[in-house]
PQR file of N, CA, C, O and H, with PARSE charges and radii, in Angstrom:
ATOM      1  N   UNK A   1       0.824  -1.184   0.000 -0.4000 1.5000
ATOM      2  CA  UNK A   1       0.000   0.000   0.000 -0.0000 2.0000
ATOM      3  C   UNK A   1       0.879   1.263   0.000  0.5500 1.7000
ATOM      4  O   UNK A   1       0.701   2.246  -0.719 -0.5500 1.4000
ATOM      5  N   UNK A   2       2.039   1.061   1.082 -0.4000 1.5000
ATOM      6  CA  UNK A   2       2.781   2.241   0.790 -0.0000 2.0000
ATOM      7  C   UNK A   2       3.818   2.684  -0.688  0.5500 1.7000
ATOM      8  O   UNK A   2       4.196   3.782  -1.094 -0.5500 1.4000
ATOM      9  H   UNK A   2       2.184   0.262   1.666  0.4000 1.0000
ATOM     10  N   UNK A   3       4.012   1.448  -1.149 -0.4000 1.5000
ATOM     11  CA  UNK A   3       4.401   1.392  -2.406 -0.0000 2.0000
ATOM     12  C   UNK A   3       3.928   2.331  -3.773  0.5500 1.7000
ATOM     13  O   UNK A   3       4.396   3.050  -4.656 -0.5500 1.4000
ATOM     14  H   UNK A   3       3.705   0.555  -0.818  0.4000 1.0000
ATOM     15  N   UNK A   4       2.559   1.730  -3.226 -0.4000 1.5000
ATOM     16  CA  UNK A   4       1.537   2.640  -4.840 -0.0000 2.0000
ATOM     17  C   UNK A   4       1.251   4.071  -4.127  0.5500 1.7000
ATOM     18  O   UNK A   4       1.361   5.029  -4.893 -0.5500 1.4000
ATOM     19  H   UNK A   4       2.178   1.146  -2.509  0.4000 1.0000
ATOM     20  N   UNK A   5       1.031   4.262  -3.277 -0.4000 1.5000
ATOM     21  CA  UNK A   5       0.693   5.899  -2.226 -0.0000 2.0000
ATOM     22  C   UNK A   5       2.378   6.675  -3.349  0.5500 1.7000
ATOM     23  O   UNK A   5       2.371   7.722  -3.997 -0.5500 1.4000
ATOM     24  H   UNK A   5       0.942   3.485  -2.654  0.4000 1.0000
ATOM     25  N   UNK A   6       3.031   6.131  -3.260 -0.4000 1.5000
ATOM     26  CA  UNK A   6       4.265   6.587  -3.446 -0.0000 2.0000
ATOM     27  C   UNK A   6       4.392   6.268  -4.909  0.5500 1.7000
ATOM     28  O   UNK A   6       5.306   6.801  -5.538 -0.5500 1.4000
ATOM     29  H   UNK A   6       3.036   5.281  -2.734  0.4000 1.0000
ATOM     30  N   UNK A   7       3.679   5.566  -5.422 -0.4000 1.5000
ATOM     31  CA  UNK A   7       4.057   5.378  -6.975 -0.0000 2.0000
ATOM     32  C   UNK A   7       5.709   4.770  -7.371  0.5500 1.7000
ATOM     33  O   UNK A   7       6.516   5.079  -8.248 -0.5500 1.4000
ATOM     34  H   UNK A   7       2.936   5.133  -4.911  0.4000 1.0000
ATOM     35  N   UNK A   8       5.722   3.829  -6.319 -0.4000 1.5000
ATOM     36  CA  UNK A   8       7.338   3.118  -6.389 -0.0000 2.0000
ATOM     37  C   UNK A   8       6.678   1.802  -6.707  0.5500 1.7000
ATOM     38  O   UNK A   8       5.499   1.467  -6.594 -0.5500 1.4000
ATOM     39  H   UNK A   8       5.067   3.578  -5.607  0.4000 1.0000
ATOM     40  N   UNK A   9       7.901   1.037  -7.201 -0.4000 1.5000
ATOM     41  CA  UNK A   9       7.751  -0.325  -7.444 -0.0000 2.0000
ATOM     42  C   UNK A   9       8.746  -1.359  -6.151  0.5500 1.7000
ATOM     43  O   UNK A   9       9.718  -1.054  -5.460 -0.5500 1.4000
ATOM     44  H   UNK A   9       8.858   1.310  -7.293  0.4000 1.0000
ATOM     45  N   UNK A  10       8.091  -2.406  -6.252 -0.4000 1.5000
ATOM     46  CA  UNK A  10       9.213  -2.892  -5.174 -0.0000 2.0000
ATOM     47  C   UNK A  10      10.808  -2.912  -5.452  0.5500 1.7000
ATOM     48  O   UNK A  10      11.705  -3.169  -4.648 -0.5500 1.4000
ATOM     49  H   UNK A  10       7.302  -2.653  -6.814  0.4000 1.0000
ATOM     50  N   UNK A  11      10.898  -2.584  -6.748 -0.4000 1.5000
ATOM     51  CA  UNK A  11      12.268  -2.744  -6.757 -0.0000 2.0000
ATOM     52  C   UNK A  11      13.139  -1.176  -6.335  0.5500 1.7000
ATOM     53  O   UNK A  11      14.368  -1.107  -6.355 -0.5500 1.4000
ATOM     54  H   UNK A  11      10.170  -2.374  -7.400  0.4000 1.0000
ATOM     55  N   UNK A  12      12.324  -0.108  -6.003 -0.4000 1.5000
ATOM     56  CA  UNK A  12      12.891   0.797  -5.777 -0.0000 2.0000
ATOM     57  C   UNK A  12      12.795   1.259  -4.437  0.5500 1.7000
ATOM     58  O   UNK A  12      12.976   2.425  -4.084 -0.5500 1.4000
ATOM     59  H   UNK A  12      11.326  -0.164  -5.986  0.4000 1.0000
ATOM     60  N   UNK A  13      12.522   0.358  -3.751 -0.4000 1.5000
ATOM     61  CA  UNK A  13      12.419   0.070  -1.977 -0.0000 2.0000
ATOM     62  C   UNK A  13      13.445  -0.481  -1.872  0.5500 1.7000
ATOM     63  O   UNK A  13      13.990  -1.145  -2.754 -0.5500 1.4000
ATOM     64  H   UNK A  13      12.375  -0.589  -4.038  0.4000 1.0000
ATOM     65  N   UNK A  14      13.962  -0.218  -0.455 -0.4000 1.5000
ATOM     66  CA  UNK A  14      15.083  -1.264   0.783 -0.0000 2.0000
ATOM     67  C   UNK A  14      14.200  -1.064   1.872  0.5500 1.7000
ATOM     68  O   UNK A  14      13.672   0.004   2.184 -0.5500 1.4000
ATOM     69  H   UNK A  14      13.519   0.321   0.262  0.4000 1.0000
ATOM     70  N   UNK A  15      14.063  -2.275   2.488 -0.4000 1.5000
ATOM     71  CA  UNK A  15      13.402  -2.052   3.567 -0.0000 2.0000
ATOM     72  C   UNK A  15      14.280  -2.405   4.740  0.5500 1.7000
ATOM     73  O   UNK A  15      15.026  -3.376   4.614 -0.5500 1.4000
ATOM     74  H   UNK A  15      14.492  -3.142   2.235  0.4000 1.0000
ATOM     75  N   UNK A  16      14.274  -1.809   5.726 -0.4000 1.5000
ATOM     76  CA  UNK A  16      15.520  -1.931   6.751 -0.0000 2.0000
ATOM     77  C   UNK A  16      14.336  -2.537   8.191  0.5500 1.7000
ATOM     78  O   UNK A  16      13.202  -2.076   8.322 -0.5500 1.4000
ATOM     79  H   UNK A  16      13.668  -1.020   5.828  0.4000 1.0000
ATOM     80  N   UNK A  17      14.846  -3.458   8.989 -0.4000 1.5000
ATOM     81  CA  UNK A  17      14.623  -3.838   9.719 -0.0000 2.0000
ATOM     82  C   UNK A  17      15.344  -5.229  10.687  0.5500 1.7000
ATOM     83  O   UNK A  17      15.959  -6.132  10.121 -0.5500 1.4000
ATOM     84  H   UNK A  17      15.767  -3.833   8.882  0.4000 1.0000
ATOM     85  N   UNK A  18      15.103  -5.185  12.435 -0.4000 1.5000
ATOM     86  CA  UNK A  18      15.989  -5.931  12.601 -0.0000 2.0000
ATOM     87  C   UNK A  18      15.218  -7.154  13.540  0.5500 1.7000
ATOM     88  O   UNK A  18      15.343  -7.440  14.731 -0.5500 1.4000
ATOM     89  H   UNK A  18      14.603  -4.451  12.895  0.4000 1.0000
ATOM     90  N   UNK A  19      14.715  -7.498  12.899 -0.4000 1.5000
ATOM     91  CA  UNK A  19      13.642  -8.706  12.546 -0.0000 2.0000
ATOM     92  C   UNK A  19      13.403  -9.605  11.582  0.5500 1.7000
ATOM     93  O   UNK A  19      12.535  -9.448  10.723 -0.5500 1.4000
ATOM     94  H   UNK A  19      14.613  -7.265  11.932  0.4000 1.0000
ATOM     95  N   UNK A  20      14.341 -10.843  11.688 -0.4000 1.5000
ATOM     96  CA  UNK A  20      14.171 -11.421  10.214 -0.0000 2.0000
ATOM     97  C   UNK A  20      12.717 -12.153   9.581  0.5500 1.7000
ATOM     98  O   UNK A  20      12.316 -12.352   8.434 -0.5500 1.4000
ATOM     99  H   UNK A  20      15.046 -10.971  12.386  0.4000 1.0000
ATOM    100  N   UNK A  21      12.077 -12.481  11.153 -0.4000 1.5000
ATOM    101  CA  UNK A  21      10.119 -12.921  10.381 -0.0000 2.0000
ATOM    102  C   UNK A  21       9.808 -11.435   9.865  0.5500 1.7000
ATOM    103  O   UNK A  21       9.796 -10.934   8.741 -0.5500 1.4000
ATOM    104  H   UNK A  21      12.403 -12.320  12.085  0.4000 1.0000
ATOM    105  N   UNK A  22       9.532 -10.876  11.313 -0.4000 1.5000
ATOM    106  CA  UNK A  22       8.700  -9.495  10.495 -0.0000 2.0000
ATOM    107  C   UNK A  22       8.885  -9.028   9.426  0.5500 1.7000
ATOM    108  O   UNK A  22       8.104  -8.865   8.489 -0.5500 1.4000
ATOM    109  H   UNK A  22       9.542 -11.283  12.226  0.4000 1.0000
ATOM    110  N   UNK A  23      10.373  -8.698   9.578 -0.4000 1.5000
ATOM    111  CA  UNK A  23      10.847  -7.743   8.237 -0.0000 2.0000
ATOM    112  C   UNK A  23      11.486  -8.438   6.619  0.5500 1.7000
ATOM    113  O   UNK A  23      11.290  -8.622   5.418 -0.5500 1.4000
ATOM    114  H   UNK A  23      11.008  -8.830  10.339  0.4000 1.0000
ATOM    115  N   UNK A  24      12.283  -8.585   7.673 -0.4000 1.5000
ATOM    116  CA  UNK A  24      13.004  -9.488   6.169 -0.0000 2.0000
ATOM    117  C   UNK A  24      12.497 -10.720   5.202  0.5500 1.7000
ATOM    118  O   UNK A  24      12.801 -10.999   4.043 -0.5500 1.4000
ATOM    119  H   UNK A  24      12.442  -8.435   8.648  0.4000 1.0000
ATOM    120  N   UNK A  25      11.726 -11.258   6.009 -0.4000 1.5000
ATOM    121  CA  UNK A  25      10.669 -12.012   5.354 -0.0000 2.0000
ATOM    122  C   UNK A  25       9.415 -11.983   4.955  0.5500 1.7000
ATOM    123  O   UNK A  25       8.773 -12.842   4.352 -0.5500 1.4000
ATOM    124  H   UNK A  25      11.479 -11.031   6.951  0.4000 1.0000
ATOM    125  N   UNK A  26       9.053 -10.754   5.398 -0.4000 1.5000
ATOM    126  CA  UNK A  26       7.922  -9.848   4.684 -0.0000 2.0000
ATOM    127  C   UNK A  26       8.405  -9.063   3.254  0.5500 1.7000
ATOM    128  O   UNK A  26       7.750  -8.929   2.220 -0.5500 1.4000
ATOM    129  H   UNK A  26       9.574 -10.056   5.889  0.4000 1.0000
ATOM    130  N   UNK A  27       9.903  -8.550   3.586 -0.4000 1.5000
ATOM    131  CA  UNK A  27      10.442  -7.773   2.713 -0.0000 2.0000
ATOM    132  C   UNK A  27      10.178  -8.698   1.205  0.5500 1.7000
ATOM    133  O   UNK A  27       9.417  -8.602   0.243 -0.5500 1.4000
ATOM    134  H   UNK A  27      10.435  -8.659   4.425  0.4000 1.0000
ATOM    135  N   UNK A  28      11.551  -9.849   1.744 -0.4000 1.5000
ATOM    136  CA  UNK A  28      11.280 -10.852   0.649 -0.0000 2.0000
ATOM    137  C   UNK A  28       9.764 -11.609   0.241  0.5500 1.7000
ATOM    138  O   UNK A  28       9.812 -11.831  -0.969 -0.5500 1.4000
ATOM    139  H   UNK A  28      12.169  -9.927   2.526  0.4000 1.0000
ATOM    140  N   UNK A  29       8.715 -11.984   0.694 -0.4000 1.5000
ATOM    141  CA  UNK A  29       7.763 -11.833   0.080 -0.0000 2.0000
ATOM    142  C   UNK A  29       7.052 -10.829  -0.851  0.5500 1.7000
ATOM    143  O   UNK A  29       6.286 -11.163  -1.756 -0.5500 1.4000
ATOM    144  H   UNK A  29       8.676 -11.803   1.677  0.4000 1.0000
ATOM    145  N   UNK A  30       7.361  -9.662  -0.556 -0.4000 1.5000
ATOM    146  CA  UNK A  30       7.117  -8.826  -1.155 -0.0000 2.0000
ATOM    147  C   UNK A  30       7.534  -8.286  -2.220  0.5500 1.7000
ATOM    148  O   UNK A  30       7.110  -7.242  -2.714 -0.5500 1.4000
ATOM    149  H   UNK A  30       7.983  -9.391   0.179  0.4000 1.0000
ATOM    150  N   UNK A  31       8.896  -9.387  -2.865 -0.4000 1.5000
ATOM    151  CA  UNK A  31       9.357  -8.256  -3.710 -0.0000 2.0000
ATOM    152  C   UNK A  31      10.592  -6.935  -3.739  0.5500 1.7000
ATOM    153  O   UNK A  31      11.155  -6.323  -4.645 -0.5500 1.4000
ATOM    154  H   UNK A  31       9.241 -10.236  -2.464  0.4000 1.0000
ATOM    155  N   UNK A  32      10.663  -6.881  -1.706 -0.4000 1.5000
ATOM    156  CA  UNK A  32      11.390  -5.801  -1.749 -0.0000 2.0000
ATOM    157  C   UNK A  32      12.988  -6.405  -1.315  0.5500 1.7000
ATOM    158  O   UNK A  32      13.066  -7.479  -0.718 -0.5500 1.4000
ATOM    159  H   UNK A  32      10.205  -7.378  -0.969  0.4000 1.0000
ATOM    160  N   UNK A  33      14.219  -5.629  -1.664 -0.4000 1.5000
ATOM    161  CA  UNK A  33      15.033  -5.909  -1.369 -0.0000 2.0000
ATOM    162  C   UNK A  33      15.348  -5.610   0.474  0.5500 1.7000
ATOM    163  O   UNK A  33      14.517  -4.958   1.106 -0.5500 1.4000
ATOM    164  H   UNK A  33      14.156  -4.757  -2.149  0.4000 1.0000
ATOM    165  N   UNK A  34      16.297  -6.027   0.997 -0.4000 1.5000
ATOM    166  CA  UNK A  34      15.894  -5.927   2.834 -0.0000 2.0000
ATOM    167  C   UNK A  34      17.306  -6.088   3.440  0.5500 1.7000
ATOM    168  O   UNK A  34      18.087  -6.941   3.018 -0.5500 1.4000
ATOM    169  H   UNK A  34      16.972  -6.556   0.484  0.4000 1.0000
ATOM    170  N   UNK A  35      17.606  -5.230   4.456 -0.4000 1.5000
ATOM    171  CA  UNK A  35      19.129  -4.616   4.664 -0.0000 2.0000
ATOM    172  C   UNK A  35      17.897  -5.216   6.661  0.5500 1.7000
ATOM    173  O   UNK A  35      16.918  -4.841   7.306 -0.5500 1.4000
ATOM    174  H   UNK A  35      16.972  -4.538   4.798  0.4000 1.0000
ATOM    175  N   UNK A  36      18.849  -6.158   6.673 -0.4000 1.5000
ATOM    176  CA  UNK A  36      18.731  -6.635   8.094 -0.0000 2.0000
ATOM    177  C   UNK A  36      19.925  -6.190   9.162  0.5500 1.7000
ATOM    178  O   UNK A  36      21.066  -6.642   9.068 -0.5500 1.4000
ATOM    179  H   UNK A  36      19.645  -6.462   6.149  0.4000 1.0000
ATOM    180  N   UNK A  37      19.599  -5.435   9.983 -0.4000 1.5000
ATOM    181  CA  UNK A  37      20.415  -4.878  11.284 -0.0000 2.0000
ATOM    182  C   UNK A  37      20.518  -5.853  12.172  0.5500 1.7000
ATOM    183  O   UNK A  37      19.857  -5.989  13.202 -0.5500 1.4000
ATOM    184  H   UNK A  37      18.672  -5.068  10.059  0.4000 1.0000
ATOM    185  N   UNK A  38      21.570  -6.698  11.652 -0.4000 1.5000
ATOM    186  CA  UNK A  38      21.901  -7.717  12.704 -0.0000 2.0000
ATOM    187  C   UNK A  38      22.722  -7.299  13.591  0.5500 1.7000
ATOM    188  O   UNK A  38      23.927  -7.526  13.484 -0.5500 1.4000
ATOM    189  H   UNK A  38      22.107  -6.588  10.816  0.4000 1.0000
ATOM    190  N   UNK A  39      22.206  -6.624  14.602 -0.4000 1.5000
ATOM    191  CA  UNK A  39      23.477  -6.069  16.037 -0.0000 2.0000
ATOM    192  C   UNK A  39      23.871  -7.450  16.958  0.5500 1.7000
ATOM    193  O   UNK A  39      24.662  -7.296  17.889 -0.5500 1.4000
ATOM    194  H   UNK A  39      21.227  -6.439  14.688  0.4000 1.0000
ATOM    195  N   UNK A  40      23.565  -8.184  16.808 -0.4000 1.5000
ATOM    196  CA  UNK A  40      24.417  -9.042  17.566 -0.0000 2.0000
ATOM    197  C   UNK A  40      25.697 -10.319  16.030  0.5500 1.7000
ATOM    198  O   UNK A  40      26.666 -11.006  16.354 -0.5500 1.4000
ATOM    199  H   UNK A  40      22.923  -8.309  16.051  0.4000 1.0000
ATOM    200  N   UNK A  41      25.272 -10.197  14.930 -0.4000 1.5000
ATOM    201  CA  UNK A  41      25.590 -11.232  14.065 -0.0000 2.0000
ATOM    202  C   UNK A  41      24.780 -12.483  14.479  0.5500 1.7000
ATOM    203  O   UNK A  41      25.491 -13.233  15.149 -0.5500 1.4000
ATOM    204  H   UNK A  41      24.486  -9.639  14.667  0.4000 1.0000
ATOM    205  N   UNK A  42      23.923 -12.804  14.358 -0.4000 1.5000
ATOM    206  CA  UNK A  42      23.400 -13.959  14.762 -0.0000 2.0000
ATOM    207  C   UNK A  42      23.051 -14.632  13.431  0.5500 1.7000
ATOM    208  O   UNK A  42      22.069 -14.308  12.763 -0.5500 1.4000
ATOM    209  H   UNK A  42      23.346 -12.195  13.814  0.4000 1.0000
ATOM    210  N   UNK A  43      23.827 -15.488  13.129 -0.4000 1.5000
ATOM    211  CA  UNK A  43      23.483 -16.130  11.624 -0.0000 2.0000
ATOM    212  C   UNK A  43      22.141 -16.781  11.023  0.5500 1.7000
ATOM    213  O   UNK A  43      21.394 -17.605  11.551 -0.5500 1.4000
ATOM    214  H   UNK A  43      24.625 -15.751  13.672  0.4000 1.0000
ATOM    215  N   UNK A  44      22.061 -16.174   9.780 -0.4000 1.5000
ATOM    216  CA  UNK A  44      20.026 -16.675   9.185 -0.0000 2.0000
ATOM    217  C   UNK A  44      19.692 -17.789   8.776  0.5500 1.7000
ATOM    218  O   UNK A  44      20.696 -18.429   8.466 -0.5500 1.4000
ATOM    219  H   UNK A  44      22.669 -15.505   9.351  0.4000 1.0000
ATOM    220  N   UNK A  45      18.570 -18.460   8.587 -0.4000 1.5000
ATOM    221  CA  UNK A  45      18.210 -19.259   8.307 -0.0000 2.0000
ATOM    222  C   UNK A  45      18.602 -19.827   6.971  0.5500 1.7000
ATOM    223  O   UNK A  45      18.406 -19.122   5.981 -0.5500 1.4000
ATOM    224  H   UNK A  45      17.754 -17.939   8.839  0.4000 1.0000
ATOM    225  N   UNK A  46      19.102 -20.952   6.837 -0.4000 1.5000
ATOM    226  CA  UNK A  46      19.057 -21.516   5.263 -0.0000 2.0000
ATOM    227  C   UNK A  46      17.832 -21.389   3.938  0.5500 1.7000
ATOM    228  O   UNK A  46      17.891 -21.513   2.715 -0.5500 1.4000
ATOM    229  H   UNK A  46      19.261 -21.524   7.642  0.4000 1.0000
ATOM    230  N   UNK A  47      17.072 -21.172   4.622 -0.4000 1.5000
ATOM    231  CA  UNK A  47      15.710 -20.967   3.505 -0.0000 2.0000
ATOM    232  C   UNK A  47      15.423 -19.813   3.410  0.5500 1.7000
ATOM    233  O   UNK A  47      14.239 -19.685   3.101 -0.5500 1.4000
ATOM    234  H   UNK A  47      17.024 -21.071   5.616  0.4000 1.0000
ATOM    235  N   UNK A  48      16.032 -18.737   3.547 -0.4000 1.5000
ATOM    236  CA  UNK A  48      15.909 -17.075   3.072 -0.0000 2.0000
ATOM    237  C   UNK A  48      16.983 -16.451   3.580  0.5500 1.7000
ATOM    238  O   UNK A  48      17.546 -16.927   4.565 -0.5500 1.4000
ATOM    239  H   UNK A  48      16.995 -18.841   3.798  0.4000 1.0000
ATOM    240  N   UNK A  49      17.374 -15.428   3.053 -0.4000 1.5000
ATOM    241  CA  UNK A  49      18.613 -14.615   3.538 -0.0000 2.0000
ATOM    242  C   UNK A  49      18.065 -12.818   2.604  0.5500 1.7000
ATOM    243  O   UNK A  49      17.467 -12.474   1.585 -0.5500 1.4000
ATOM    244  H   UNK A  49      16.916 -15.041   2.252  0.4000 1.0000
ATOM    245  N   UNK A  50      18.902 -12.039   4.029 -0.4000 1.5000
ATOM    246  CA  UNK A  50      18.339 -10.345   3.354 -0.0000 2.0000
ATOM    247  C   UNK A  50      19.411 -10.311   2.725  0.5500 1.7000
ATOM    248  O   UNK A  50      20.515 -10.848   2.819 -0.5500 1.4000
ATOM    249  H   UNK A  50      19.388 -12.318   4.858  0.4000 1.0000
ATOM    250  N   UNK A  51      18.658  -9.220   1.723 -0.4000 1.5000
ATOM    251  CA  UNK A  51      19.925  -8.736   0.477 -0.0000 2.0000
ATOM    252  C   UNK A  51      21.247  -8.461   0.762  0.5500 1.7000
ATOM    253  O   UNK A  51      22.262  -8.911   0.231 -0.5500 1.4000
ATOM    254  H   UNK A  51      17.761  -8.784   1.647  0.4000 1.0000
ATOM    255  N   UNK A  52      21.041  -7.210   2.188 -0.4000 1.5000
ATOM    256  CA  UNK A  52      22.174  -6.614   2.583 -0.0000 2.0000
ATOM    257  C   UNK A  52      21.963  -6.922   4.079  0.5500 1.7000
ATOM    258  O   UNK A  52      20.878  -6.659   4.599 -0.5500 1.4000
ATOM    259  H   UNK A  52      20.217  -6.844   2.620  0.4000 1.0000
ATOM    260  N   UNK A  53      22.945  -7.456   4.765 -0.4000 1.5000
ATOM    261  CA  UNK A  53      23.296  -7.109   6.408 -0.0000 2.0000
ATOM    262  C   UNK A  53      24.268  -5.870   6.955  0.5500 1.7000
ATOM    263  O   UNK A  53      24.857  -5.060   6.238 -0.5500 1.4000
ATOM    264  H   UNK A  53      23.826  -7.669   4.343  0.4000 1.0000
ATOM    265  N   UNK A  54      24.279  -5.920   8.118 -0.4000 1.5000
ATOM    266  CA  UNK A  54      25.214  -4.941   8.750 -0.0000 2.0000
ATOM    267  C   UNK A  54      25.129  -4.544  10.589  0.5500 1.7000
ATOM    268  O   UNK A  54      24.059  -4.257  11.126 -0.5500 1.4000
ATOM    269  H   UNK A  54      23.801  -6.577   8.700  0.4000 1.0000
ATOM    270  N   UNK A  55      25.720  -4.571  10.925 -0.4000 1.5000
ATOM    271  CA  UNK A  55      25.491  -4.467  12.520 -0.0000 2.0000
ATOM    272  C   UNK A  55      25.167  -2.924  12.816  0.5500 1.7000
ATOM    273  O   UNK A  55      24.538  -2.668  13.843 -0.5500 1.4000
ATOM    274  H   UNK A  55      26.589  -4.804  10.489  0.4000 1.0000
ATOM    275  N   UNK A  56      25.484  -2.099  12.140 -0.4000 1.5000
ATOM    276  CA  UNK A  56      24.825  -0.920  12.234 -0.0000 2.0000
ATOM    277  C   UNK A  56      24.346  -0.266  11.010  0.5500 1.7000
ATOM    278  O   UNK A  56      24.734  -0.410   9.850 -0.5500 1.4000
ATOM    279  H   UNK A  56      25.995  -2.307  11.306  0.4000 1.0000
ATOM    280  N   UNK A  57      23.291   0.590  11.570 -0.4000 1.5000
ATOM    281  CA  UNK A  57      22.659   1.674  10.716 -0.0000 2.0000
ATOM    282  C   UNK A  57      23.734   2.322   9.899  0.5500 1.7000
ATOM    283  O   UNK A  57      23.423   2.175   8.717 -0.5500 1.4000
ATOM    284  H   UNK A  57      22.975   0.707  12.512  0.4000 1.0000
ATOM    285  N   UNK A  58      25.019   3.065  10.029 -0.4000 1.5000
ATOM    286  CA  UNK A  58      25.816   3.164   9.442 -0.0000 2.0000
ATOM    287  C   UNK A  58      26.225   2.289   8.322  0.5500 1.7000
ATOM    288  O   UNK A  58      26.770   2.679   7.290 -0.5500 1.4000
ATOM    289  H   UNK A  58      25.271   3.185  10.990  0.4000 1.0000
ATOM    290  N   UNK A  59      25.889   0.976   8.642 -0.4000 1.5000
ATOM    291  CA  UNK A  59      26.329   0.282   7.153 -0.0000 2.0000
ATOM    292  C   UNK A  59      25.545   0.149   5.910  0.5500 1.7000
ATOM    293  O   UNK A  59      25.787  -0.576   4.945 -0.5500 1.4000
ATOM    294  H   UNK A  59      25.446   0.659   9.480  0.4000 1.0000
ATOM    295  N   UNK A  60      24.750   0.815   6.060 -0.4000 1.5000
ATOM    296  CA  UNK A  60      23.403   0.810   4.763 -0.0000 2.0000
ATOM    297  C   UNK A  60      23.912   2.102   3.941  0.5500 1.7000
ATOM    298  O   UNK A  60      23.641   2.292   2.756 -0.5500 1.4000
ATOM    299  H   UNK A  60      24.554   1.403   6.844  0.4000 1.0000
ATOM    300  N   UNK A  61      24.715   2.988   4.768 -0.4000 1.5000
ATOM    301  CA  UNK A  61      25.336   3.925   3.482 -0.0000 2.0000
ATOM    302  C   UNK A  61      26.284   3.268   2.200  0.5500 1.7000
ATOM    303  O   UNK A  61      26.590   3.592   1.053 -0.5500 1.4000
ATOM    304  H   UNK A  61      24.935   2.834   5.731  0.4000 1.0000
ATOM    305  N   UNK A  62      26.518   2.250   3.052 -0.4000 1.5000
ATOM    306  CA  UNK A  62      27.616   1.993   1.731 -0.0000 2.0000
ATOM    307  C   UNK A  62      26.855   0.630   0.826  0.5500 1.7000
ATOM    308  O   UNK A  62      27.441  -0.174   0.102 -0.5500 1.4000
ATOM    309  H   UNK A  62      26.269   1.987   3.984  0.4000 1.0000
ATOM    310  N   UNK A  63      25.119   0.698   1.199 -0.4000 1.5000
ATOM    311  CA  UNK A  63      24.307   0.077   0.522 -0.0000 2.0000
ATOM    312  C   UNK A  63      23.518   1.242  -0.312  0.5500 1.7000
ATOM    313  O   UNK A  63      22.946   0.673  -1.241 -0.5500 1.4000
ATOM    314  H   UNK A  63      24.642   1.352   1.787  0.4000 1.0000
ATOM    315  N   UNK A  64      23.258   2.660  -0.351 -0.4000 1.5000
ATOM    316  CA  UNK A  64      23.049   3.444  -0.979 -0.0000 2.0000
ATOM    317  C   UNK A  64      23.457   3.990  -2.160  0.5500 1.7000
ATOM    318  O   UNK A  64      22.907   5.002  -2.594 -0.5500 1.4000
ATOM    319  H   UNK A  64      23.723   3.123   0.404  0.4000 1.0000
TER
END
């Protein structure tokens, strides 16, 4: 919904979140690419993985 409000496509989303059900696996259902804030490194599941990781917010600049 926020997608079309905005007239974006999923491919011109990152969705950042540090939740891999909620987010990152919503992300990836959706279509959208997904920059997971793993602050501890806690390694993901074999059956999905986010586009981009990083332990901090700082590291999504050099995903920009």
């Amino acid at each position: 919904m926020a997608l079309a409000k905005m007239a974006l496509s999923p491919h011109q989303a990152l969705h950042v979140g540090d939740s891999l059900n909620s987010d990152i696996r919503g992300a990836i259902n959706c279509g959208i690419d997904s920059f997971w804030l793993n602050r501890q490194e806690k390694p993901y599941p074999s059956d999905f993985s986010p586009t981009y990781q990083g332990t901090s917010l700082f590291d999504i600049l050099s995903v920009l």
